[in-house]
C-alpha positions, 0 to 999 in steps of 0.5 A: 543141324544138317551141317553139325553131322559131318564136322563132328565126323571129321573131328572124330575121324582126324582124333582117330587117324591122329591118335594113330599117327601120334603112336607111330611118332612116339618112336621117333620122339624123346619117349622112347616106349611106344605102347600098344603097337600092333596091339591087334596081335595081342588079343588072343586067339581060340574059345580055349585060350580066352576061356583061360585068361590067355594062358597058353604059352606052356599049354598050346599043342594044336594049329592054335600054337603058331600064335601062343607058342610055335613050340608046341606045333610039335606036341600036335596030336593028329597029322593035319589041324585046323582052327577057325575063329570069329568074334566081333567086339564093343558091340559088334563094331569090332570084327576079328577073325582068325585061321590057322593050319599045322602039320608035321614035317617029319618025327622032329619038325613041324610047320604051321600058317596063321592068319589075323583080321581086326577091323571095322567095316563100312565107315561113312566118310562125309568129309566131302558131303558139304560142298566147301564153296556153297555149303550144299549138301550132297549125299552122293559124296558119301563114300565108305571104308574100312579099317582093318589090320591084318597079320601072317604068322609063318611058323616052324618047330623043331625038337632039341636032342641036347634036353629030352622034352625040350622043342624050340619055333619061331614065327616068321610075322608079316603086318599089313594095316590099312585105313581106306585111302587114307594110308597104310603100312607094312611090317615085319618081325620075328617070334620066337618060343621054347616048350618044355614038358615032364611028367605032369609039368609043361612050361613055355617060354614066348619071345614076341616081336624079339628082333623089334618089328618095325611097320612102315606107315604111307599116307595120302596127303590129299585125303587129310585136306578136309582136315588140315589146318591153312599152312599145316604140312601132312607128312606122307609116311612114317614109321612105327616100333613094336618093342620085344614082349616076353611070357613065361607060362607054366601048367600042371595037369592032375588027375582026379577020381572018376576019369577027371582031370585038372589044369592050373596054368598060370603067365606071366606076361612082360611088356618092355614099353616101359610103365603100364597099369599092372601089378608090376611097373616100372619105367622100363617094364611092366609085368602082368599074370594071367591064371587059367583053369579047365577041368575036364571029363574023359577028355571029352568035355571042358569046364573052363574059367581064368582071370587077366587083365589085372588093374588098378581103378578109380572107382565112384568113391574115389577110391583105387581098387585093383580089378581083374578081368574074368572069363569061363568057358566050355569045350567039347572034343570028339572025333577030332572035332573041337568046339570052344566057347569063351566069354569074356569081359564079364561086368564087376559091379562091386567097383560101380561100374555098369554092365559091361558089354560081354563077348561071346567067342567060338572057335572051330578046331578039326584035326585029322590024320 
């Protein structure tokens, strides 16, 4: 039994590290749509946004819109904010943290710093807890890593004279990824979005990785040794290609009697990787909408809900149903302090599935002259 443990670890640790290797190869092979690239930047950020079903590339207008939309860094309403958030997902594992900081250059410009963590913390390795020759154990071999992605976001905003309403950013991206000393990469990309807002209207446009990033991967042949197979050649680097994505947001705010307020938004997000499981697929893009609403007192407290993720599955009758992801939320602003709270991946028992595990999320705005 003592044996069992550390090969069932080396399989699922070389499925891991393989499965990775294989997206990264994708590039280079006879498909030509590698999915889920740098898919650690797509989870979203901030209690508001994931309240609403991550729409927010027409609504964003604090530090969080260096990564919805650098457009609306402009539509900021105090000189300096900033945004914290933490979460841990698939039940604390998962750990994804975020930061972010804007401020105007002048009447017609603003700048802002976005960072992103996603990772897991102290993983055993015990590729070398059983010693090759006698077979002994030795605990002492046991080391630990951590594999966690990361991503700077440098972003700049500008209006345009040519349409009234109408601001243009864009997002300078840096990806550095590490899997212990296995390997790691580095990346770089180019965002770019446009913000337009009338009367009661705002719309938005985000470009995400316009100019194709590409992530050069390096690995460590020597710790893949355990693992490979006699003969087997370990390459020591490659390269990874995350495909343009493009969201067209558009919201509309309606005041209501008593000091309420309403806002619908709604996005449609278009993914260029070729088929995914979405409402709209084809083989070379796939488009998917998210609905968010918050209703909201005095502008001072915020009722949120929204729906995204729509997908087609199988459930236990055999029988294919459409399922969408549900989220709520409540949000507090006074004094410039900001306090979110989202919850996400609530279970839908009607297609017989199990209690999903829910995430709480809590973001930390402050915005202050």
């Amino acid at each position: 039994m003592p044996h069992v443990f550390p090969r069932r670890f080396a399989v699922l640790l070389s499925a891991m590290v393989g499965a990775t290797s294989a997206a990264q190869a994708q590039s280079s092979s006879s498909d030509a749509t590698p999915k889920y690239s740098n898919e650690f930047l797509h989870i979203g950020v901030g209690g508001r946004a994931l309240a609403m079903g991550n729409t927010q590339v027409a609504l964003a207008q604090d530090a969080t819109a260096g990564y919805w939309n650098p457009a609306g860094l402009l539509r900021q309403k105090t000189k300096y904010d900033g945004v914290v958030m933490h979460s841990e997902l698939f039940s604390g594992i998962v750990k994804n943290d975020y930061a972010a900081f804007s401020m105007p250059l002048d009447e017609r410009s603003a700048i802002g710093a976005t960072v992103i963590r996603v990772g897991v913390d102290d993983i055993a390795n015990t590729l070398n807890l059983v010693d090759t020759f006698t077979g002994f154990i030795d605990y002492s071999k046991i080391t630990r890593f951590s594999v966690a992605d990361y991503g700077l976001l440098l972003s700049y905003a500008r209006k345009l004279d040519f349409i009234e309403g109408l601001q243009a950013g864009a997002n300078a991206k840096v990806v550095y990824r590490n899997y212990g000393n296995f390997g790691n990469a580095w990346g770089f990309g180019i965002d770019a979005g446009v913000q337009y807002q009338r009367n009661n209207w705002q719309l938005g446009l985000m470009a995400r990785d316009i100019t194709t990033t590409f992530t050069a991967w390096s690995y460590n042949p020597e710790e893949f040794a355990p693992l490979a197979a006699a003969g087997e050649d370990i390459p020591k680097n490659s390269t990874e290609v995350t495909l343009p994505r493009f969201i067209l947001g558009v919201g509309r705010t309606v005041q209501l009697p008593g000091q309420f307020s309403a806002l619908a938004a709604l996005d449609l997000e278009m993914t260029t990787d070729g088929r995914r499981n979405a409402p709209v697929s084809t083989g070379l893009i796939s488009i998917a909408p998210h609905g968010g609403l918050e209703l909201g007192y005095k502008q001072l407290v915020f009722l949120r809900g929204g729906v995204s993720n729509a997908q087609q599955v199988k459930a236990f009758d055999g029988q294919e149903k459409w399922r969408v992801q549900p989220t709520m939320g409540v949000g507090v602003a006074t004094n410039g302090l900001r306090l979110d709270l989202a919850l996400t991946r609530l279970a839908v028992e009607s297609l017989g599935q199990s209690g999903q595990a829910n995430s709480i999320i809590v973001s930390l705005g402050y915005g202050f002259k």
